[in-house]
N, C-alpha and C positions, 0 to 999 in steps of 0.2 A: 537576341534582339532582332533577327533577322527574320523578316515575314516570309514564309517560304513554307511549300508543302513536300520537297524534294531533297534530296541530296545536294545542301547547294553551300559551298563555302562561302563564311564570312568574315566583319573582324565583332570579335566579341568584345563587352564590356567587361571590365573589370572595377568593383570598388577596392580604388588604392588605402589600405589601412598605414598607419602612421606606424611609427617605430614602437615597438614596443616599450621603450623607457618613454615615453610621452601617451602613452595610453591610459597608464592612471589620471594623470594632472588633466587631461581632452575628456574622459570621462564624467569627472568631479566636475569640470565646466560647463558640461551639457545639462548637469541635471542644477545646475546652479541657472542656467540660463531659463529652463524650461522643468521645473519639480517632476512633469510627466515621464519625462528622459528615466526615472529612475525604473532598475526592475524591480521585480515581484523581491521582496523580503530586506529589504533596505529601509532603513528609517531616515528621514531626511536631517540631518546636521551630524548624523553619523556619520565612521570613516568608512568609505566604500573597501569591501576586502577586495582580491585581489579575483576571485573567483566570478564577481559581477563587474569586474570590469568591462568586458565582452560581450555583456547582455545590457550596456547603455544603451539608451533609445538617442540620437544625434539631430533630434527635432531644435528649430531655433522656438523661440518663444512664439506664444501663440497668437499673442496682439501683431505677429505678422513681422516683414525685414525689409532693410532694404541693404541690399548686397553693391557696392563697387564692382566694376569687371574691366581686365585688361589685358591685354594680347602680347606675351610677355617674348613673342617672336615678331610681332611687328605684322598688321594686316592694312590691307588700303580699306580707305572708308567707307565703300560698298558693301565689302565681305562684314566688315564690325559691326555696322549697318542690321545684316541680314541675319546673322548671327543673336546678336541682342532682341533684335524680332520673336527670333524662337523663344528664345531663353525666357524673354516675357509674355509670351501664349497662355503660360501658368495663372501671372497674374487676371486674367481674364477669370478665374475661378478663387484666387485666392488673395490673399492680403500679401505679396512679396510684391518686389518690382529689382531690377537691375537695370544699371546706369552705367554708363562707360567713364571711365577715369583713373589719371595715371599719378593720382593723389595715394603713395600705402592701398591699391586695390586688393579687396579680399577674395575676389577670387580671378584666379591667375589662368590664362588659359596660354595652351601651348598644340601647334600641330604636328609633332613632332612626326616624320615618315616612320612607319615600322614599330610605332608604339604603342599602338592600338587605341581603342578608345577607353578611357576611366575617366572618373572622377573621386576627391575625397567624399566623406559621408558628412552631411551637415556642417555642425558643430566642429569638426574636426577640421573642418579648412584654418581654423581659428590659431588652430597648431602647428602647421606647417611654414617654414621657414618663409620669408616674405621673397626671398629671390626663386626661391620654386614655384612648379606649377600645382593647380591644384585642381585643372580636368587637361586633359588630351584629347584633341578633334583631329586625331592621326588623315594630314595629309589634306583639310579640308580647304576649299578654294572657291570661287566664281564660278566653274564647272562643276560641282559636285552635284549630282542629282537632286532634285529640290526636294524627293521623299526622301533622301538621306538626311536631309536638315529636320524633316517630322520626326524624322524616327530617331536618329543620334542625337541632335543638342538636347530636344525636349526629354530625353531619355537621363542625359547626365546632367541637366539639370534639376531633372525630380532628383537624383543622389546627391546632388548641392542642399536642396530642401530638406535632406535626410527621410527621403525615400529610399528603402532597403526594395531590392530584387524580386519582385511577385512572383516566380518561377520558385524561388526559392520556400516558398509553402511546402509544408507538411505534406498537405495534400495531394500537391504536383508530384514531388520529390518521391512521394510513395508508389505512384505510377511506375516510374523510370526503371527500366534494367540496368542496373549497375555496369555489366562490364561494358555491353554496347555500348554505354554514352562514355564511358571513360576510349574503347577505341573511335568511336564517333569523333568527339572533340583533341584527339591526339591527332587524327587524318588531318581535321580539316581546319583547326585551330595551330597545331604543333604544341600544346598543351601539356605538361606533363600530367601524368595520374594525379599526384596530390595536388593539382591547379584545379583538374576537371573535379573531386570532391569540394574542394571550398568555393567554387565556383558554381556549382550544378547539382550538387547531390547533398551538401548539408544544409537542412533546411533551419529557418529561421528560429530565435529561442521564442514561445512563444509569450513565456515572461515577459519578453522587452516592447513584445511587438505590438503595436496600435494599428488596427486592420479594419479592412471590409470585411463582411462578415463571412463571404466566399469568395474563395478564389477566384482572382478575375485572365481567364487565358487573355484576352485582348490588351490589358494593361499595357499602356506605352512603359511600363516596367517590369515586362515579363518577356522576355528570352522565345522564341521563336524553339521550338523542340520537333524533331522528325518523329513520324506514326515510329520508323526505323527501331529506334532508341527506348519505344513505348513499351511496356508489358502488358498493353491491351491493345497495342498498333497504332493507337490512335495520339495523332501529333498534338502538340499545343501552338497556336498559330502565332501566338506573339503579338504585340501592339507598334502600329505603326503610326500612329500619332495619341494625345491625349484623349482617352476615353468619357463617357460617362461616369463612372463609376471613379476615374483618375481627379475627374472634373471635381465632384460630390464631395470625394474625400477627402485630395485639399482642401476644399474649401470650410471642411468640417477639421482640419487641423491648423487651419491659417485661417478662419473667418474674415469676411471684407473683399472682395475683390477691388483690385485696384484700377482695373480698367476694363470699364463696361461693355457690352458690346452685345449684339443682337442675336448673336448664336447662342441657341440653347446649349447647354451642357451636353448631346449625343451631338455638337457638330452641325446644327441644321439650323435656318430660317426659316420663316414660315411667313407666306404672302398670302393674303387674302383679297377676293374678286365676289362680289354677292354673295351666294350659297357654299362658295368654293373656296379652296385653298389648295396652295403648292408649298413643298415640303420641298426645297433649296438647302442641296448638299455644297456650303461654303468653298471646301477643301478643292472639290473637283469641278468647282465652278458651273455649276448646271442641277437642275431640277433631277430631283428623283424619279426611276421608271413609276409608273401608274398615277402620277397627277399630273391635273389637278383631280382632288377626290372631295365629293360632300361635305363638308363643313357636321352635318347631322351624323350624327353617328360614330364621329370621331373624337370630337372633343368631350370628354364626361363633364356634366355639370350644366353645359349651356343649356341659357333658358331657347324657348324658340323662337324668339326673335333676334338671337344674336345666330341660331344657325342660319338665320338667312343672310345673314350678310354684319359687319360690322364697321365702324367708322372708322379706329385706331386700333396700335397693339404698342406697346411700350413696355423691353422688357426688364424690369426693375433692377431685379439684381438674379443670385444663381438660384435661388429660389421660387421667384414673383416674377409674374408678369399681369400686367392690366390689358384688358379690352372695354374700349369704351364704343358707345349707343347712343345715340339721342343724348340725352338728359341725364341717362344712366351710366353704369360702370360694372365692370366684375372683377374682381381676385382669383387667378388661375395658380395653382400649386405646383411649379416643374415639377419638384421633388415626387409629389403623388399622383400629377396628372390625371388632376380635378380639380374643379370649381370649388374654391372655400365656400363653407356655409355662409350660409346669411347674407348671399349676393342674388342680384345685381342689389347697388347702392345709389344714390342721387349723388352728383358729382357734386351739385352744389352742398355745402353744408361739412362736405369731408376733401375737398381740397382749394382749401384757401386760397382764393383771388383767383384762380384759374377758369376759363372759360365755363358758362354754366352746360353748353349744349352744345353741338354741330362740331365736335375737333374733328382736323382735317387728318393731324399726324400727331407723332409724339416721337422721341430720342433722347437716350439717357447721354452723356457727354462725363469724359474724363475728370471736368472741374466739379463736379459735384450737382452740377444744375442737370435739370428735365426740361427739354423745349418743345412746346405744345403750338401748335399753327392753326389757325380760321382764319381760311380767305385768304387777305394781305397782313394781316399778322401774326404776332405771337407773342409765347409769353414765356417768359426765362423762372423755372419752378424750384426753389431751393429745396432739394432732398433732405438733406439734414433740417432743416427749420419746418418742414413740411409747408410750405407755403411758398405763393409767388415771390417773387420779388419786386421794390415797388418802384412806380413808373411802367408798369407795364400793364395793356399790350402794347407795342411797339407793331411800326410798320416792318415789315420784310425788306421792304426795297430802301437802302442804305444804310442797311445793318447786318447783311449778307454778301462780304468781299465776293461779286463774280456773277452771284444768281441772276439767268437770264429775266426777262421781263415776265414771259412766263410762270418762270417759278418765283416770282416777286409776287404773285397774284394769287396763286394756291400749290397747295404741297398734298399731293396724293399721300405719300407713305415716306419714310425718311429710316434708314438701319443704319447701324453703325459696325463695323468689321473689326476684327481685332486685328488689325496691321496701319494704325494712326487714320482709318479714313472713312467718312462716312457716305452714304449711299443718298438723294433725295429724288424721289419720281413727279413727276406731272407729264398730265397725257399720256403720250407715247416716247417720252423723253423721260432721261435722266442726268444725273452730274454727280460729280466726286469731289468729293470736299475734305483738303486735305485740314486735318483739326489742330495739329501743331503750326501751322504757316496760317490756319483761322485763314483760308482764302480756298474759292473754287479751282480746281487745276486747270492749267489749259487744256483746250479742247474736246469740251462739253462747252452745252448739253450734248447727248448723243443718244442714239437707237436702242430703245430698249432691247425689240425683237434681238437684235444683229446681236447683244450682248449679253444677254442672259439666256444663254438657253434654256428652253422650257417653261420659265417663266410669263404671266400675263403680257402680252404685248403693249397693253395699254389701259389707263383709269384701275390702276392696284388702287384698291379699298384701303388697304393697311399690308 
């Protein structure tokens, strides 16, 4: 797990397996929760033998979960807080969510010192005694480094989702010098041998296993490996947050994302200013080197009048994203990164009651609604129903807890974060609007320039 190109000790992860006498009954239950769960040559209402126990897949069902979470050592409300933040990063891509509650919680965390870090696999938290834990954040606190929250909760919590080890591919696993990595991880782990094989070197059954289709080294679920250790030198770097590829693939194993938000699946925003745009790395808070860069030439599919510049961007869901024009509109494809066929579209005619021409902005929101702005108003757009809601447009101004007069009047560009809060610009200002408390926070508006580095200083198009 540890991003590192050196000789550099860590603590590693471990998936904690249940007891052996409750490996059959956790088995039978997975594939009862989710039919996928089962391996290759199993017929389903047959008795599982004993020999595919071990090759169950510990996926929850695929219409998605919502898991309880509770701190079975007792955390203040800051740390629970920050912790639950991570843990729901995921659902930004997939259909889970986690909730704090000390109602029967199913998954139990503990920070025990000198425990390292683990989690159970999936399904199998379902097994484990309700007074045990069922991941360990050895030692974690209000100091912990904030990349260590990217990289460990998100980490054990894809093993809650019954995400198995990416390191542990065939593939990886075939690289490896055997004895290296076994003295490797005895140094710097204290590992015995048969830890370092069930740990590092046996790779995954590939019967059981539902995958991307290559190896992904970046996976926020692949182990960090030295060149050292390599039988061609060369290291595997390991994932230090949620990738692409981690993003996709939940959400192609949990469809639905539960909480929307305006980062694309590789981690990035995207602002536009006329012909231009800036490509805003979220995590590290600041524009990426080399923009802003041409609008032309970057985006496949656009017609030539959206390279030069566009109204809105609203991004749907991990799939879809809209840009809209004048009077017109397009369908952009995260997943293939292009323009669907048979775009641009007339707004009017395919989105019911919603402004016909001139949107200012647009933001997808938690509750299920799209909020689209001209001028001084807006209009609340039901996703599911596809269509507005009715009563509206609506004025801005007393229907927006906090928004200065300013932003009462026009809304340049509006994004939404995945940590509760969304973003809205006018002029050379902006404000943060906290969407659980539905109120602006104090103290905004404020400076764009001074706050976004690298970003437009002022008049974002979208």
């Amino acid at each position: 797990m540890e991003h590192a190109t050196h000789e550099h000790p860590y603590i590693g992860c471990t998936i904690k397996e249940l007891p052996e006498e409750l490996q059959h009954a956790a088995a039978s239950r997975a594939i009862e929760l989710n039919p996928a769960n089962a391996p290759a040559g199993h017929t389903p209402g047959e008795a599982l033998p004993g020999r595919l126990v071990l090759l169950t897949g510990k996926r929850w069902p695929p219409a998605g979960k919502r898991l309880t979470v509770d701190f079975l050592d007792g955390v203040a409300a800051d740390l629970r807080t920050r912790i639950l933040f991570h843990m729901n990063a995921w659902g930004s891509w997939c259909n889970v969510r986690f909730t704090w509650s000390t109602d029967h919680p199913q998954v139990r965390i503990t920070r025990a010192p000198g425990g390292g870090y683990w989690s159970n696999l999936g399904t199998d938290i379902l097994h484990v005694d309700a007074s045990k834990p069922t991941m360990n954040l050895d030692s974690f606190s209000m100091t912990t480094r904030d990349s260590e929250f990217y990289r460990v909760v998100r980490h054990e919590t894809g093993h809650t989702l019954g995400f198995p080890h990416e390191h542990l591919r065939k593939e990886i696993i075939d690289r490896i010098d055997t004895a290296k990595a076994i003295t490797y991880f005895q140094r710097t782990q204290g590992w015995s041998r048969d830890k370092v094989i069930s740990n590092v070197l046996t790779p995954l059954n590939q019967s059981a296993l539902v995958e991307t289709q290559q190896p992904d080294p970046l996976s926020i679920m692949c182990y960090a490996l030295p060149g050292s250790i390599m039988k061609d030198g060369v290291g595997v770097p390991g994932g230090t947050d949620i990738d692409q590829n981690d993003a996709q693939f939940a959400g192609e194993v949990y469809p639905g994302a539960t909480w929307p938000t305006s980062i694309w699946p590789n981690g990035k925003a995207y602002f536009f200013k006329g012909g231009q745009y800036i490509r805003y790395d979220a995590r590290a808070d600041k524009a990426d080197p080399g923009y802003p860069a041409p609008i032309a030439g970057h985006w496949p599919g656009f017609p030539p009048e959206y390279e030069a510049g566009v109204d809105a961007l609203v991004v749907w869901n991990l799939n879809q994203a809209y840009f809209f024009k004048g009077a017109q509109y397009i369908r952009y494809s995260i997943q293939f990164d292009r323009v669907d066929h048979d775009f641009p579209r007339t707004i009017a005619g395919n989105w019911p009651g919603l402004f016909p021409d001139g949107i200012d902005a647009g933001v997808v929101w938690p509750s299920g609604k799209a909020y689209f702005f001209r001028g001084a108003q807006y209009i609340r757009y039901d996703i599911a129903n596809d269509k507005a809601d009715p009563g509206y447009p609506k004025p801005i101004a007393g229907n927006w807890p906090g928004f200065p007069p300013s932003f009462q009047n026009h809304i340049d560009s509006a994004v939404v974060w995945n940590n509760t809060k969304a973003y809205f610009f006018s002029g050379d200002q902006y404000i943060r609007y906290d969407i659980t408390a539905d109120a602006t926070d104090a103290g905004y508006p404020a400076p764009i320039a001074a706050n976004w580095s690298g970003l437009f200083a002022s008049d974002i198009d979208a």
